[in-house]
N, C-alpha and C positions, 0 to 999 in steps of 0.2 A: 043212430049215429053211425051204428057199422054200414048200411046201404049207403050213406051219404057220402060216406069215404070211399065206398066203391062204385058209385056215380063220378067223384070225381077225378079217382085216378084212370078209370074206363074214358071219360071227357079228355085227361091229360095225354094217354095214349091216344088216342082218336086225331085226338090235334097237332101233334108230334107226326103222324102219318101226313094228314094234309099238308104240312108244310113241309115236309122233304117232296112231296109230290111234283112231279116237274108237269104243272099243266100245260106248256107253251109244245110237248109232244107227245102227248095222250093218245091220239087217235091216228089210228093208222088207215089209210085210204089207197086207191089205187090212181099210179102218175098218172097225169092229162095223155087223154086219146086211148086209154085203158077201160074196160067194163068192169065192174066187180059182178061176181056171182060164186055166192056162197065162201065169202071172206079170201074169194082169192080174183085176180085182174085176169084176163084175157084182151088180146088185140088179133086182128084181123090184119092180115097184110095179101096185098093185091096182086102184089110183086112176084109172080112165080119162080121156084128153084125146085130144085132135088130134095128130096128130104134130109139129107147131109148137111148142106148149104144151108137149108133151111132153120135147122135146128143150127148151125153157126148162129146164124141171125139172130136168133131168140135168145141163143149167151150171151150176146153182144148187148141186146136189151134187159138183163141182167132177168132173164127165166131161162124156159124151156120149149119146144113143141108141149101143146097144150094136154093133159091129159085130162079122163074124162070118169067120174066115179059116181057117178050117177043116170037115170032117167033124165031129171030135171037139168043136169050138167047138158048131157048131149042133147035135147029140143035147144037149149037156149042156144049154144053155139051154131046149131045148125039155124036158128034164127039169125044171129050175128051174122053168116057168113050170107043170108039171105037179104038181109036188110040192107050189107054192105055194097051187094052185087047187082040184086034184084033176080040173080039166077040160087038153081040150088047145086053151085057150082063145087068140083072135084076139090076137097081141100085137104092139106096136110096137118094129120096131128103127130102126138109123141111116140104112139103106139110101135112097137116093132119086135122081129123077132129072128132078127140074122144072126144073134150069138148060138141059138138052138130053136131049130126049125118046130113051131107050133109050142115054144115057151115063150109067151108074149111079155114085154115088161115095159114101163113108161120109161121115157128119157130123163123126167124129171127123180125117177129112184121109187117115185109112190108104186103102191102095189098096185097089180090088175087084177082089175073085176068087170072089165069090162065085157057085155054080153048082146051089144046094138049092131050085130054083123049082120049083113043081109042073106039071104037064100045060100045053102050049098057053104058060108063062109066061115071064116077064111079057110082056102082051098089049093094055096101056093100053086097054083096054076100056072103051067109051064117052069115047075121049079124056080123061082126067084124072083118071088113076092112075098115081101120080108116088112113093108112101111106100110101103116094103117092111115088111111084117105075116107075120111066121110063125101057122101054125095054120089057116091058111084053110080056112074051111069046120069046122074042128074036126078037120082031116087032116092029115098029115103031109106040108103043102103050104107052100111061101111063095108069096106073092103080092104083085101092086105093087097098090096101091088107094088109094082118093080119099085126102086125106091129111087131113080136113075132118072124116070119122067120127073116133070117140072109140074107144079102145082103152087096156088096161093098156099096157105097154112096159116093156120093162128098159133102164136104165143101166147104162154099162162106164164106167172110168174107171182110171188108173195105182193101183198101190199108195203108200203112206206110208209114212216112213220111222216104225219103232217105237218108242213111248215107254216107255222104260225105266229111269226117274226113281224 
């Protein structure tokens, strides 16, 4: 008798949950024209700027320049920017380090760990080279460089909760 009682009040709580549940916005996705990879959106943009500039953009699309925490983060982006292009063209991400020279930090606030730099990098060469650019060279190189030149970049940014109206 006592398990039955507590099958049913476990069933009564149970059911109590489902129905406060708002299923019409359970799942969270990334907006149209967005990639998801690894529960967060990136986009690619064509449109070359400054990495200033650039990172404006990306607030404005309510992220950041893209940051990049893993192996698998940085192949796929650098695929994204290959597939976008057809080149393994110069691109901008979050990475930088003008507040203190060789203390690198994302734009977006997450920590760095980042370690995909290429030969010699980064090596603030000519002193101010401060913005992290995947492609360098057209190689499978990252690099810190003036932050001043114009380059594509991609934006990262959380996903959204899904509308399902």
């Amino acid at each position: 008798m006592e398990s039955a009682f507590r099958l049913f009040v476990l069933l009564g709580l149970s059911c109590g949950l489902w129905l406060g549940a708002d299923v019409r916005n359970c799942c969270m996705v990334c907006p149209e024209g967005w990639l998801e990879l690894n529960s967060r959106c990136f986009k690619f943009i064509f449109d070359e700027k400054d990495w200033d500039d650039a990172e404006d953009s990306c607030i404005e699309q309510e992220g950041n320049l893209a940051s990049i925490h893993s192996d698998e983060d940085y192949a796929a982006l650098r695929d994204l920017v290959k597939t976008s292009t057809g080149l393994d063209k110069q691109t901008w991400v979050g990475g930088y380090d003008a507040v203190k020279e060789g203390c690198w930090r994302w734009s977006d606030g997450s920590s760095f760990n980042f370690n995909n730099w290429g030969p010699q990098e980064p090596n603030n060469f000519g002193k101010g080279e401060h913005c992290l650019e995947l492609n360098f060279n057209s190689k499978d190189w990252s690099n810190d460089w003036y932050c001043r030149f114009k380059r594509s970049y991609i934006c990262g940014r959380d996903k959204v909760k899904a509308n399902q109206d």
